[in-house]
C-alpha positions in Angstrom: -2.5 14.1 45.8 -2.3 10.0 44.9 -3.7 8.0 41.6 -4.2 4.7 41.7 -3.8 3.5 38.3 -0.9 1.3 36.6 1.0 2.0 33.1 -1.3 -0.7 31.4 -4.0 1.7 31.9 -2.8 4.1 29.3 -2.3 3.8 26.0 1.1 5.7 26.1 1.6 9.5 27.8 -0.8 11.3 26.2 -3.4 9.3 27.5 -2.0 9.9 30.9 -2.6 14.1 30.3 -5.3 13.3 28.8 -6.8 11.7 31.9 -5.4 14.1 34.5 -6.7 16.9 33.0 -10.5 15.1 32.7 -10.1 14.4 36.4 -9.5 18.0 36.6 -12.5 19.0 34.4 -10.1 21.1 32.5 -10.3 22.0 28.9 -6.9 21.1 27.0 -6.9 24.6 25.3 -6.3 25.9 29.2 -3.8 23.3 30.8 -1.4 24.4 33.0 2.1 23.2 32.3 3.3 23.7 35.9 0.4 22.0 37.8 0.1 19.4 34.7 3.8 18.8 35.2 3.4 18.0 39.0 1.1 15.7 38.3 3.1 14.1 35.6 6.0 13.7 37.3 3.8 12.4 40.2 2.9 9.1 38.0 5.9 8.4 36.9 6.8 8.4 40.4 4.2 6.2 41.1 5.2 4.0 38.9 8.5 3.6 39.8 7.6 3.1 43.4 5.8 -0.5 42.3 8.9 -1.6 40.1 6.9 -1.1 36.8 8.8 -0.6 34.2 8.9 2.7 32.7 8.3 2.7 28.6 11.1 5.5 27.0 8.3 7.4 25.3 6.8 8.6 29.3 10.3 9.8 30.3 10.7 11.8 26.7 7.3 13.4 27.3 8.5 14.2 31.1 11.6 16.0 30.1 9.4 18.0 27.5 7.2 19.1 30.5 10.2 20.2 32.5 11.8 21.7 29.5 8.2 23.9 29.0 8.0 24.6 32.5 11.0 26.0 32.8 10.6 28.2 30.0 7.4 29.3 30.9 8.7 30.4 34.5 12.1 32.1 33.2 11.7 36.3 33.7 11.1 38.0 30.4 11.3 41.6 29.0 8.2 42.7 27.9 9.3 43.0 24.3 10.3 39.0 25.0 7.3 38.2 26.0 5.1 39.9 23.0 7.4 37.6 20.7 8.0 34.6 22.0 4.4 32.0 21.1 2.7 30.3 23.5 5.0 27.5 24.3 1.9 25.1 25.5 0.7 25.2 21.9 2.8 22.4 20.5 1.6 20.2 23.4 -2.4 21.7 23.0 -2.2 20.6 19.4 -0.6 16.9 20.2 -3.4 16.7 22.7 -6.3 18.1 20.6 -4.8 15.6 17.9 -4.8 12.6 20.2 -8.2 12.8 21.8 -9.4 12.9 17.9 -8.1 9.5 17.2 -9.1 8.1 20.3 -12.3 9.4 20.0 -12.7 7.7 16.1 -11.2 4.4 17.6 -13.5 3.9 20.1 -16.3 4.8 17.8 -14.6 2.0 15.7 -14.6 -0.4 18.4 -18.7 0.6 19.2 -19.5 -0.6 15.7 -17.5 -3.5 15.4 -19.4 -4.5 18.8 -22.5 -3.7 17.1 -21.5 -5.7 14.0 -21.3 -8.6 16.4 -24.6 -8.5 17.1 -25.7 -9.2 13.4 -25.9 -13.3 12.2 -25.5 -14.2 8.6 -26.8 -16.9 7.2 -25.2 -19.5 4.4 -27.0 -19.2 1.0 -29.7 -21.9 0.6 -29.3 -24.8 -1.7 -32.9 -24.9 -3.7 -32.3 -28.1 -5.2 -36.1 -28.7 -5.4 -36.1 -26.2 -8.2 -33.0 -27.3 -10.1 -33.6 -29.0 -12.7 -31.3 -32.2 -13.8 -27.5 -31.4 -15.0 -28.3 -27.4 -15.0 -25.4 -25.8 -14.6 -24.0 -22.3 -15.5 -21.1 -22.6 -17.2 -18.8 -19.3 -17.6 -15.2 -18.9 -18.0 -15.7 -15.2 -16.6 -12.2 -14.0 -14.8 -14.3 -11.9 -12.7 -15.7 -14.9 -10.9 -12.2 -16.4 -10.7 -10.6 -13.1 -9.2 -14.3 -12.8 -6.8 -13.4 -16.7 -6.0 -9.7 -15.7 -5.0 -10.1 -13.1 -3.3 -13.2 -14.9 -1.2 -10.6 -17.8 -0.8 -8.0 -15.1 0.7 -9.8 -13.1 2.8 -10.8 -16.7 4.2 -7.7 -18.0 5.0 -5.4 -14.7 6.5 -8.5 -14.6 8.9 -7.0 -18.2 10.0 -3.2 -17.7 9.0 -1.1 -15.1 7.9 0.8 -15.7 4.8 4.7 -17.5 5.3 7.0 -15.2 4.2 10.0 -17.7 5.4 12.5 -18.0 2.8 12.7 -21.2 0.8 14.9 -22.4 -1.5 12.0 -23.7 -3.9 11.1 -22.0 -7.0 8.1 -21.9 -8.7 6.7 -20.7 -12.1 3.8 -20.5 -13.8 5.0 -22.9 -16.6 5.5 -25.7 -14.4 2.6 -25.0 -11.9 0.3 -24.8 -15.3 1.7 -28.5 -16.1 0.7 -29.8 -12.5 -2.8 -27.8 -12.7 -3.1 -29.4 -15.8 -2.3 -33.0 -15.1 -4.6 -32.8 -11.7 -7.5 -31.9 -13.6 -7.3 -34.4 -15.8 -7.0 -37.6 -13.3 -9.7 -35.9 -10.8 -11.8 -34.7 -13.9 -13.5 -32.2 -12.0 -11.3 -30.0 -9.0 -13.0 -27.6 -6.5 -10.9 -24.3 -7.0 -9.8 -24.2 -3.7 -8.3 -27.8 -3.6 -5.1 -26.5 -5.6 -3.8 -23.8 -2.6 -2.7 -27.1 -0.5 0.3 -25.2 0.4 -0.5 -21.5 1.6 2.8 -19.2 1.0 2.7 -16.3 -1.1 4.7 -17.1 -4.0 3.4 -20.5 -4.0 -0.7 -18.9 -3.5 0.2 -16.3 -6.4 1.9 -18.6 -9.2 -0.9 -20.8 -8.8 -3.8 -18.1 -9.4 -1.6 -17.2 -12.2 -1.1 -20.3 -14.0 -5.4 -21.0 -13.9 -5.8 -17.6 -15.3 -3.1 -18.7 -18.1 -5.0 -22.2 -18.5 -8.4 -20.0 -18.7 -6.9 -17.5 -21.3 -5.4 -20.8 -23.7 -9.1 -22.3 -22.7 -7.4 -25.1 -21.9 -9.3 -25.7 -18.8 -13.7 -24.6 -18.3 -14.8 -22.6 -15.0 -17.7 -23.7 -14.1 -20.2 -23.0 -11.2 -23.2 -24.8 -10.1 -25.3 -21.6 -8.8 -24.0 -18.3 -8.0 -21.8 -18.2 -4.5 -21.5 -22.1 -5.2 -18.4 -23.4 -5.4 -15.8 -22.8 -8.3 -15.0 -25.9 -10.3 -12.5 -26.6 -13.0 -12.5 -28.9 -15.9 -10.1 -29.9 -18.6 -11.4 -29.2 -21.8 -9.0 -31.8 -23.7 -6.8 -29.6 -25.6 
């Protein structure tokens, strides 16, 4: 009996069982190690055949097939046989366990297709009903961390974080100073506009050092409308 399929079809060897006993319309509770083995052994053939390299995981899974088979087809004594458990079931609960997960990912991968479907829209700017210089001010940390985290999500979507290793140090002391001294010759800095370098140390001793300015109130948070942009001020002190 041939297949015509290639390794990149499967998702590792229990896929391939997986598939060969569907093409069988066989249940996995009743698979049959030695025709299941065949079969097996008959891809891996295959593959070998067409030079494709053959991952270490499908030969393990082959020699535990053999292993079973043989066992299975070894004479027993009757008392042996009342004793010894069903050597399939280790392989029927792998297989039960893998068509589980591979039945929530592909429900996964049907909703993030359906997600894909849905548009959002950027919040409106009403200015027709603002009136002159009204602005909520707050120095809420929630915003701040809500801001953050926004900024975050944002920007590992584009990059993930550099976890190189740099000789610099930084601290909140002397990134406070340079917060600090930036508001006061911009006057008025978008939140964001500090994180112009985006490592992890760097991206976490500067949220620390605005949340020390904030506590001290030695800088204002301040946001125009809600899901506006975060702004800070120096407050002089």
């Amino acid at each position: 009996m041939e297949y015509k399929f290639v390794i990149d079809d499967f998702e590792g060897p229990l896929d391939v069982l997986l598939f060969l006993l569907k093409k069988d319309n066989i249940k996995i509770e009743d698979i049959e190690i030695e025709k299941i083995t065949e079969q097996y052994l008959s891809f891996i053939r295959q593959m070998q055949e067409i030079n494709l390299s053959i991952a270490s995981e499908y030969l393990v899974l082959a020699a535990e097939l053999i292993e079973m088979k043989s066992n299975i087809l070894l004479p027993r004594k009757k008392q042996e046989l009342e004793e010894v458990i069903d050597p399939r079931q280790n392989l029927i609960d792998r297989l039960k366990e893998y068509q589980l997960y591979k039945e929530v990912t592909n429900d996964f991968k049907l909703l993030e297709n359906n997600r894909k479907e849905f548009f959002t829209k950027e919040p409106s700017l009403l200015t027709e009903f603002k009136k002159e210089d009204e602005v909520i001010e707050t120095s809420s940390i929630d915003i701040l961390v809500e801001a953050f985290k926004s900024f975050l999500d944002k920007k590992v979507a584009l990059k993930p974080l550099d976890t190189k290793i740099t000789n610099k140090e930084y601290s909140v002391y002397k990134r406070s100073k340079e917060i600090k001294n930036l508001i006061k010759t911009k006057k008025k800095l978008e939140f964001t506009e500090l994180f112009n370098v985006f490592n992890k140390e760097y991206v976490i001793v500067t949220f620390l050092s605005v949340l020390d300015l904030t506590r001290k109130q030695e800088i204002e948070i301040r946001q125009e409308r809600n899901f506006d942009k975060i702004f800070l001020i120096d407050r002089g002190i």
